[in-house]
C-alpha positions in Angstrom: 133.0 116.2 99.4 129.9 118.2 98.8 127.6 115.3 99.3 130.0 114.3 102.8 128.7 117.6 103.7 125.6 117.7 103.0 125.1 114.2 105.1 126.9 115.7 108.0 124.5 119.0 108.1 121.3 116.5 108.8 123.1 114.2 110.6 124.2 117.0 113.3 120.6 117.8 113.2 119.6 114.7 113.9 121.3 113.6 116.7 121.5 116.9 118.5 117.6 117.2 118.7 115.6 115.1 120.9 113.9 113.5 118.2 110.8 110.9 119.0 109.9 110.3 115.7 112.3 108.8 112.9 113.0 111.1 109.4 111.6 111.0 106.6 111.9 112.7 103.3 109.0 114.7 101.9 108.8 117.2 98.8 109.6 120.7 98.4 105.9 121.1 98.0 104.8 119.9 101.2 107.6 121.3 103.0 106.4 125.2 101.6 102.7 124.5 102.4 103.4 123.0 105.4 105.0 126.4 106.6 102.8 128.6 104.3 99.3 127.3 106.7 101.0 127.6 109.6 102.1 131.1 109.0 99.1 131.8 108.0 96.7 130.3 111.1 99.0 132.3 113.2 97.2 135.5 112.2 94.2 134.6 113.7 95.9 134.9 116.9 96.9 137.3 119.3 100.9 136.8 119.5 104.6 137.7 120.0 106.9 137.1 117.6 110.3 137.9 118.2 112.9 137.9 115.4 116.7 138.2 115.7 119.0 138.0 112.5 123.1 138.0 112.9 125.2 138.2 109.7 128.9 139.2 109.2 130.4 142.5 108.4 133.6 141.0 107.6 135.5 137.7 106.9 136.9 137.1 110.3 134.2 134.4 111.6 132.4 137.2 114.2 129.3 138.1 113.8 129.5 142.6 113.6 125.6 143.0 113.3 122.6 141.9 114.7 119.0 143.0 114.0 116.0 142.3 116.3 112.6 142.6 116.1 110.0 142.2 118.8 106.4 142.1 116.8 102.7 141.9 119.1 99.2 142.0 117.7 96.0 142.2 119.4 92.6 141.8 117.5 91.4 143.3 115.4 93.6 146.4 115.3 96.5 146.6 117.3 100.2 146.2 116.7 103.3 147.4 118.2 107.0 147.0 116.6 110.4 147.6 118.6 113.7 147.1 116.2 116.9 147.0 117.3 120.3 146.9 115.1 123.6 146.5 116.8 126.5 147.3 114.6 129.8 147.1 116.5 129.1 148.2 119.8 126.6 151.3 118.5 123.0 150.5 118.9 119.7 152.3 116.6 116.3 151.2 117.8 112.7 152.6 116.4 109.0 151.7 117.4 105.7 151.9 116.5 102.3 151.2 117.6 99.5 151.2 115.9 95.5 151.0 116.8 92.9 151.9 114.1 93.8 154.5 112.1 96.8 156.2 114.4 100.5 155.1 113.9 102.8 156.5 116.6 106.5 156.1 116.2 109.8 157.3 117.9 113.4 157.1 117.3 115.8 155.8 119.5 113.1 156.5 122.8 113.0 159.9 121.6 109.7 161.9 121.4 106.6 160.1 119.9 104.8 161.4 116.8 101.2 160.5 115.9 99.7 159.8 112.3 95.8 159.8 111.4 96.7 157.2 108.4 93.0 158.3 106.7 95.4 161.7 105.9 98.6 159.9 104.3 98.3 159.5 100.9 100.7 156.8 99.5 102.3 156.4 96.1 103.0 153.4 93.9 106.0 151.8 92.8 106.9 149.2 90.3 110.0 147.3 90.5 110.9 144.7 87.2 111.9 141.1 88.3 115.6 140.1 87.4 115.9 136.3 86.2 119.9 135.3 87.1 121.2 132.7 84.5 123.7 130.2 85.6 125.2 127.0 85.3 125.2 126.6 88.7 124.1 122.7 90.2 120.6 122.8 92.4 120.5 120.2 95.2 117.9 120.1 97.6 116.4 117.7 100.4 114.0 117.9 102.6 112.7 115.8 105.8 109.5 115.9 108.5 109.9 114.0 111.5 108.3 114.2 115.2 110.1 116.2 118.3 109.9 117.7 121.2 110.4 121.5 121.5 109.8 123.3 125.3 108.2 119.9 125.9 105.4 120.0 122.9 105.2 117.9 120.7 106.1 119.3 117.3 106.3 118.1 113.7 110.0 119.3 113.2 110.7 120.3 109.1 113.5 120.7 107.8 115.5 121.6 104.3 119.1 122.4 102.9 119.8 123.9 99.7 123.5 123.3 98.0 124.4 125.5 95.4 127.5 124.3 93.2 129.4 126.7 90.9 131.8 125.8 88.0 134.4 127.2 90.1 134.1 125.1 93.1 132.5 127.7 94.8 129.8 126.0 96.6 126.9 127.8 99.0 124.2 126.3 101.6 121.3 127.1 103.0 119.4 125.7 105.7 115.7 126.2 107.1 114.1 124.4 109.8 110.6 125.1 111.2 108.1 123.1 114.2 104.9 123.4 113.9 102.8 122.2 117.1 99.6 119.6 117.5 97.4 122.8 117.3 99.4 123.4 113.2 100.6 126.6 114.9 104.2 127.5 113.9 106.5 127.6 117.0 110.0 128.7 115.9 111.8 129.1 112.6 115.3 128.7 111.9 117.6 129.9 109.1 121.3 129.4 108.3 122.9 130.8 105.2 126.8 130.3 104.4 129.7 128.8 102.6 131.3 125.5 101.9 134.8 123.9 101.6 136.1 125.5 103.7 132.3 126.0 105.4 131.8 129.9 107.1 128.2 131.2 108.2 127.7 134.2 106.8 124.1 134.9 108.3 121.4 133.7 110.8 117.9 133.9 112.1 115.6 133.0 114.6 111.7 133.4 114.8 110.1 132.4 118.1 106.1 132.1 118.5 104.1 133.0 121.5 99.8 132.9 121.0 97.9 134.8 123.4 100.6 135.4 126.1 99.7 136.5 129.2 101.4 140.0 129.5 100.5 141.0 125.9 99.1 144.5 126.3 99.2 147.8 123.5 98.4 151.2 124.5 98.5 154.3 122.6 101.8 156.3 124.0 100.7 160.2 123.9 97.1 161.4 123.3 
C-alpha cells in the first residue's frame, strides 16, 4: 500500500508538469547540494522572495493558519521584511527594514521605532541537540529532470520522504525545487502530511525574483 502510494505521489508530479525532459533518479547528496548552491548564488543578488506556509489548526481538512513573508535585499546593506499570519479570520502583521546599522520596525502599521544596532548588545544562548530513537522504516527517493516553469527552462528536483511506524502510522514528506540555466533557484515547494488515510497537514511556497524592477528600500522616519 505504502509503496502504491509512494508511486502515485511522483507519478501525479509527473504528468501534471510540463515536463521536456524524462526523470531520473539521483542521490540524496546531489539533490542537497544541488539546492544548497543555488541558495547560496542567490545572495549575490538583489531579490524578492516571498514565502507563504499553511498548516492545520485542527483535523477537519481546512487549512486555520497561514504565514507569509515578503523578504527584499539590496546590496550591500538593505533589507526590508513584511510578515503576515492569519489565524481564523484575525490577522498580525510586523516589518522591518534595515540599512547599515539602523533597524526600524512596526507593529501591525503602527508607529515605527528606530535601532542604532552598534548600541544593542546581544546575549548568547546554547541549546543541546535531542537524538529521537526509533524503529521507525526510512524511505527516500529522489529524481532531476528538465521543465518548464513561467516559460524557463528549469532543472526541476524533486524528493519524498516515507516514514513507517510499527503501528502502521505512516508520514510523508515532499520537496521540490527548479533551479534555472543561470543555477538560480526559482521556487521551492514543501508538503508535509499523513498516509493511509493521506491528510496534509502543512504547506509552503518560496518564489524567487532577481533584480526586479520595482525593488526599492527606504528608511521610514528620520
Amino acid at each position: 500500500m505504502l509503496k502504491n502510494r509512494i508511486l502515485w505521489l511522483f507519478l501525479t508530479t509527473f504528468f501534471c508538469l510540463n515536463v521536456f525532459g524524462q526523470q531520473k533518479d539521483t542521490t540524496q547528496s546531489e539533490f542537497s547540494e544541488a539546492k544548497s548552491q543555488a541558495l547560496k548564488k542567490a545572495e549575490g543578488y538583489n531579490r524578492r522572495v516571498i514565502y507563504k506556509r499553511e498548516y492545520l489548526k485542527s483535523s477537519d481538512g481546512n487549512f486555520r493558519i497561514t504565514f507569509s513573508e515578503i523578504s527584499e535585499t539590496i546590496l550591500p546593506d538593505k533589507t526590508r521584511n513584511l510578515t503576515i499570519q492569519t489565524t481564523d479570520g484575525v490577522i498580525e502583521k510586523s516589518e522591518e527594514i534595515k540599512i547599515g546599522f539602523f533597524l526600524y520596525e512596526r507593529i501591525n502599521d503602527g508607529k515605527w521605532t528606530k535601532t542604532d544596532l552598534r548600541k544593542v548588545v546581544y546575549g548568547h544562548s546554547l541549546c543541546g541537540n535531542r537524538i529521537i530513537k526509533s524503529d521507525a522504516k526510512i524511505t527516500n527517493k529522489y529524481n532531476v529532470a528538465e521543465e518548464f516553469l513561467n516559460g524557463q527552462q528549469t532543472m526541476f528536483y524533486e524528493g519524498l520522504t516515507t516514514v513507517e511506524y510499527s503501528n502502521s502510522y505512516a508520514t510523508f514528506s515532499q520537496s521540490k525545487f527548479w533551479i534555472n540555466k543561470d543555477s538560480l533557484i526559482l521556487r521551492n515547494e514543501t508538503t508535509i502530511g499523513r498516509l493511509n488515510p493521506e491528510r496534509i497537514e502543512e504547506q509552503t511556497l518560496t518564489e524567487y525574483e532577481y533584480n526586479p524592477k520595482d525593488l526599492k528600500i527606504e528608511a521610514p522616519i528620520k
